[in-house]
C-alpha positions as CSV (number, residue, x, y, z in Angstrom):
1,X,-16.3,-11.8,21.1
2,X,-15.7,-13.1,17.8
3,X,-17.3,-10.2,16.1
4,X,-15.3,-8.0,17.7
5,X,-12.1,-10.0,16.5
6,X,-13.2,-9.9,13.0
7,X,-13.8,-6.1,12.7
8,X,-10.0,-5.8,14.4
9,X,-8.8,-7.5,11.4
10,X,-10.9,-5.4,8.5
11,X,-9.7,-2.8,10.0
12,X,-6.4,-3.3,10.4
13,X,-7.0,-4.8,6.8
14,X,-8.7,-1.3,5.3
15,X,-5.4,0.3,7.3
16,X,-2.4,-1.4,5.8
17,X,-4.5,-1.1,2.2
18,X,-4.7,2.4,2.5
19,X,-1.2,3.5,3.9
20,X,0.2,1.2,1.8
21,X,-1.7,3.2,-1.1
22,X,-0.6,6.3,0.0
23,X,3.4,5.2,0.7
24,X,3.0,3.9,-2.9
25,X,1.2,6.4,-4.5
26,X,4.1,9.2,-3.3
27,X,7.3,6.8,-4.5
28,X,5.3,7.1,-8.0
29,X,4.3,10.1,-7.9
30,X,7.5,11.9,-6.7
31,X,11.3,11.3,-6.9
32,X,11.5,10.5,-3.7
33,X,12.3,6.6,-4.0
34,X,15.2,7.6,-6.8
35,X,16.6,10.0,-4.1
36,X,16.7,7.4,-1.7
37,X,18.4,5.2,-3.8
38,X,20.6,7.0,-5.3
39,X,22.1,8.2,-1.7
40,X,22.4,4.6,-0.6
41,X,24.4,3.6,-4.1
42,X,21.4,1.5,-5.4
43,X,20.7,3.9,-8.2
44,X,20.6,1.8,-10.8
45,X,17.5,0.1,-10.0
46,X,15.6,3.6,-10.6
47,X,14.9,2.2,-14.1
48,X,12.7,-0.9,-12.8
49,X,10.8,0.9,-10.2
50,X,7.5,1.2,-12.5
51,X,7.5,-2.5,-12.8
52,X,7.5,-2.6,-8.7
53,X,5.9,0.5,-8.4
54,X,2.5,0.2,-10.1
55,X,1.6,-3.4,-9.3
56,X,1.9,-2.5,-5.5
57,X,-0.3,0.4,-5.9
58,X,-2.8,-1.9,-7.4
59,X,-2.7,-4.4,-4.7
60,X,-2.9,-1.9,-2.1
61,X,-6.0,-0.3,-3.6
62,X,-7.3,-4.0,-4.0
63,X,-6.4,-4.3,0.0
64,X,-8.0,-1.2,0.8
65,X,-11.6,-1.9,-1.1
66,X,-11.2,-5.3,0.3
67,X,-11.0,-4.0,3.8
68,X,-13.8,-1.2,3.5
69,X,-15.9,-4.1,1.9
70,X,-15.8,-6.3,4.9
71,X,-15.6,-3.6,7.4
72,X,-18.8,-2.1,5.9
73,X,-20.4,-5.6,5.5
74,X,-19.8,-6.6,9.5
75,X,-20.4,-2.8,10.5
């Protein structure tokens, strides 16, 4: 029983690593996040998103490799 609790939560570890990797990745990669803002009158955070932006996408990537770690480990 307990095994089976700790693979539900590396997995749903490795999941929120890598969508929140991919949700990132696209507000960096495209103008998609600047659109957004700009239609709901917050455009004039667009100049700080890097300083948001990246350090996410690192987290999420370290979430992701954490997740696949243990889910590999107790697989």
């Amino acid at each position: 029983m307990k095994d089976g609790i700790a693979q539900m939560k590396n997995d749903r570890c490795f999941r929120a690593g890598l969508w929140g990797s991919i949700v990132t990745a696209i507000c960096c990669a495209t103008p998609i996040l600047a659109f957004i803002l700009g239609l709901i009158g917050l455009a004039v955070f667009t100049p700080f998103l890097d300083y948001a932006l990246f350090p996410l996408l690192g987290l999420f990537v370290i979430l992701t490799l954490y997740g696949w770690r243990k889910q590999k480990r107790s697989g």
